[in-house]
C-alpha positions in Angstrom: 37.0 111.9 96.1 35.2 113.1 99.0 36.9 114.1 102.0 34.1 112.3 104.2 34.9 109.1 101.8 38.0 109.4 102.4 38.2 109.2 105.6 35.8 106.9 106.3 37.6 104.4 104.0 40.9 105.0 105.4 39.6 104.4 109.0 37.8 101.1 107.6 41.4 100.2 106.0 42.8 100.5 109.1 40.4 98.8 111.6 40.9 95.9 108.8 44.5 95.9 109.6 45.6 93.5 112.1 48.9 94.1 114.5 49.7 97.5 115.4 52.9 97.1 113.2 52.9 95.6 109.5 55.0 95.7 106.4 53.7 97.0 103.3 55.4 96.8 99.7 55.8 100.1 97.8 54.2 100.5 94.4 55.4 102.2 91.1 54.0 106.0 91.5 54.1 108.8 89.0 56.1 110.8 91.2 59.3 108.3 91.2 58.3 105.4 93.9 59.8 102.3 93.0 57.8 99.0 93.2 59.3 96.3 95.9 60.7 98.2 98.5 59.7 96.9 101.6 59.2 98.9 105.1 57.6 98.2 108.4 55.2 101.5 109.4 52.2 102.0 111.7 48.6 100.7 110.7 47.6 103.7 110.7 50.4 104.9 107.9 50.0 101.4 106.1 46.2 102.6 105.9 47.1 105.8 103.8 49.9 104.4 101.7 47.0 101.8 100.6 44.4 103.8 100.3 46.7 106.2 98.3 47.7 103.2 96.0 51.3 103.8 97.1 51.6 100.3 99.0 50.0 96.9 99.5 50.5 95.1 102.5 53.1 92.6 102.6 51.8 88.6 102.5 53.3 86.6 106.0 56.2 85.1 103.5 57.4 88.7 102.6 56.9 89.9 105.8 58.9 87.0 107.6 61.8 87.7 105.1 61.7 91.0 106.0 62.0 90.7 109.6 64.9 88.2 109.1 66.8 90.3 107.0 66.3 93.4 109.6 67.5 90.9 111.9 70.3 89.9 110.4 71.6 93.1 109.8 71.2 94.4 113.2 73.5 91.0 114.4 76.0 92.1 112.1 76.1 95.7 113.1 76.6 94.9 116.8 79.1 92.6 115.9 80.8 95.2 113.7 80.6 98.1 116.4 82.2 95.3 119.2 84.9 94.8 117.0 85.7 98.4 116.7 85.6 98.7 120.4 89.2 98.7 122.2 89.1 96.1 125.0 91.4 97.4 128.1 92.0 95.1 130.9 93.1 97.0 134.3 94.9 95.2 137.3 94.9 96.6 140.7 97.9 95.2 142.3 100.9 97.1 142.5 104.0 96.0 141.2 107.0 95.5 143.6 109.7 98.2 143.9 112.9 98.4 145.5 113.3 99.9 148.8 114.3 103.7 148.5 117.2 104.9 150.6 118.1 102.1 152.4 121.6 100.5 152.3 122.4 98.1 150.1 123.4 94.9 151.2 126.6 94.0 150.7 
């Protein structure tokens, strides 16, 4: 292909690429990428994994799973890393001591 060509249609991909942040689905490559895995890049990285035939973008169904499921596992992690925190409470009064030296009463 020819580099102009290239470039021209990758900058064409991505003008036809919507939000600045999208989710694309990998595709099966000859060098060991695995069809399915989903990931939310740039438009302007979206633009070269498509062009490349690496990726497809994600339909609003995928990409609403997607986000979910990052969701959800964010909420769990926090929750996770509060319950490992130690919760200490501090007081500031003093607790009462007997006089020193004094006489005792008697």
């Amino acid at each position: 292909m020819d580099i102009r060509a290239y470039f021209h249609k990758l900058r064409e991909t991505e003008r036809s690429i919507g939000p600045e942040w999208v989710v694309v689905v990998s595709n099966d490559t000859p060098n060991g990428g695995k069809a399915g895995r989903l990931i939310e890049v740039s438009r302007a990285s979206a633009a070269k994994t498509i062009i490349d035939g690496s990726a497809r973008l994600a339909t609003e169904e995928e990409t609403q799973n997607y986000r979910d499921d990052v969701a959800r596992d964010v909420e769990q992690a926090q929750a996770e890393e509060e319950a490992r925190r130690v919760h200490l409470m501090f007081t500031t009064e003093k607790p009462e001591r007997p006089a020193r030296g004094g006489k005792q009463k008697g």
